[in-house]
N, C-alpha and C positions, 0 to 999 in steps of 0.2 A: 570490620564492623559486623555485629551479630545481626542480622536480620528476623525480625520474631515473624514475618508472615511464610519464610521460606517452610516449603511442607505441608503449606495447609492450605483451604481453599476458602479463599477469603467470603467471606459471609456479603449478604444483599445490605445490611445494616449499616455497612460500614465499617473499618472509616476507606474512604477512596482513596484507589492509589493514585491517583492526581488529580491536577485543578485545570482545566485550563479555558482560556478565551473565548467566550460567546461572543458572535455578530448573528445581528439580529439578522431572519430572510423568510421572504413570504414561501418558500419554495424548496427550501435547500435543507435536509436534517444533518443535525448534529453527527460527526462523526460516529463517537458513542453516545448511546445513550444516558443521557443524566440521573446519577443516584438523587442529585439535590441541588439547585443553583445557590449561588453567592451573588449579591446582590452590592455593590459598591455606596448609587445611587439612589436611594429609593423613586417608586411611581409608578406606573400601571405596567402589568405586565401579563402577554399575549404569549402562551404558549401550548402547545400539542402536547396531551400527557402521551406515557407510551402505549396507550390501547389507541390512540389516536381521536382522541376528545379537545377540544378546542375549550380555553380556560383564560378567563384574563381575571388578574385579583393587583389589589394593591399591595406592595413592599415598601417597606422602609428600609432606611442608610445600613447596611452593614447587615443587613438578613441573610438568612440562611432558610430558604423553602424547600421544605424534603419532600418533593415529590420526583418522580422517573418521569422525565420528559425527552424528547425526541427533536424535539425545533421549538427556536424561540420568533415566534413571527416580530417582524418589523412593525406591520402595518398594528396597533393598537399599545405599541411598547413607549414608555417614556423614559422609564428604569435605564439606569444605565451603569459600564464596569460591571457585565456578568461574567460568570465565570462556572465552567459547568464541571460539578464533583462525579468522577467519574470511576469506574472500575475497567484497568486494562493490562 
């Protein structure tokens, strides 16, 4: 299989080289940081961008919020089936 990303360095824009499972936690950051979350459920949602600003907005079903965040807190989260786009 050809790979088009081999050689180059993949860009901040996107797209991520993978997706993977958010649990929500008042305490604990995301492995990587988040180029952008995926949203399953829509409903409020509580998270630390990556300068470490605290942010709650609503989402709907099947969203895509391109923002870099670092944790998604529990305590103010109703959203649920996140999923965080990531570069690694």
């Amino acid at each position: 299989m050809t790979n088009p990303f081999a050689n180059r360095v993949p860009p901040l824009s996107g797209p991520a080289t993978d997706i993977v499972p958010v649990t929500p936690d008042d305490a604990i950051e995301m492995d990587d940081v988040a180029l952008a979350l995926y949203v399953e459920t829509g409903g409020s949602l509580s998270f630390i961008t990556l300068h470490g600003e605290t942010r709650v907005v609503q989402v709907t079903d099947h969203m895509i919020l391109p923002v870099a965040c670092r944790r998604v807190n529990v305590t103010g989260t109703t959203a649920t089936g996140l999923h965080a786009m990531v570069m690694v």
